[in-house]
N, C-alpha and C positions, 0 to 999 in steps of 0.2 A: 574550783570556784570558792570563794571565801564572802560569806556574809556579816557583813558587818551589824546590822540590825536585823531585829525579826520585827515585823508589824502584827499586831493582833485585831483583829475585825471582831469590836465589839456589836453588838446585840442588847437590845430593851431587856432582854432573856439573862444576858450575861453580865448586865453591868456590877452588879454586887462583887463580880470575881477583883474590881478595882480595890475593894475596901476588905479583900481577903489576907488573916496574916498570914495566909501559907503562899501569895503572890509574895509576902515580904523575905519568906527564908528560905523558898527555893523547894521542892518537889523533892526532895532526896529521903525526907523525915516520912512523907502522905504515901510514897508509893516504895516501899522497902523491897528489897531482897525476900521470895518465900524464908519461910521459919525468921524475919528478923521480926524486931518488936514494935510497935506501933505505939508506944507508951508516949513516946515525944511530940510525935503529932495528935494525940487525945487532947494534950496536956496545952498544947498549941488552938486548937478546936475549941477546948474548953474558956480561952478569953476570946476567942473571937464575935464579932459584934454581928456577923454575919451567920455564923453556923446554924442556923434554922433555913435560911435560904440557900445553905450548900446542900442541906440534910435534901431538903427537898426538888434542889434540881438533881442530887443522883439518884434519886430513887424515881423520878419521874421519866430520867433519859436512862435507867437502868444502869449506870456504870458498874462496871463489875471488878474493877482493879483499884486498889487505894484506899487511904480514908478522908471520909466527905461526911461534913457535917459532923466528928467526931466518932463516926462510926465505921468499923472495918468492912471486908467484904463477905467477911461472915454474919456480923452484926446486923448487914443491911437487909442479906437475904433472909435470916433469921426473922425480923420486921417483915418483911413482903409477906412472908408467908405467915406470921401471924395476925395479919392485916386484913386477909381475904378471906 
């Protein structure tokens, strides 16, 4: 079976993921290889216009893979738990 498109079912929740640059360059950079670097998606996070409403939908829905909002999955948990 070969698909031609993917449809995405956006959400009041998820609209912001439209005006995300990491929807512009593709997921390869946000969610690396264990031990690869995350420096290019910081760096990609760091102009985006969004990255306060990414920060805070993964720490809301918990994600625990990638970086969101600029922060890794160390960083986040690091935050959670300084938080509470």
């Amino acid at each position: 079976m070969h698909i031609d498109s993917i449809t995405t079912v956006t959400s009041p929740e998820t609209d912001w993921q439209q005006d995300a640059l990491c929807a512009q360059t593709g997921a390869d950079f946000f969610f690396p290889e264990p031990g690869s670097s995350v420096r290019e998606a910081k760096r990609i996070c760091g102009m985006c216009p969004i990255r306060s409403a990414c920060l805070e939908y993964a720490l809301d829905n918990d994600e625990r893979f990638g970086v969101w909002g600029g922060l890794s999955e160390k960083e986040r948990l690091e935050l959670r738990r300084t938080s509470h």
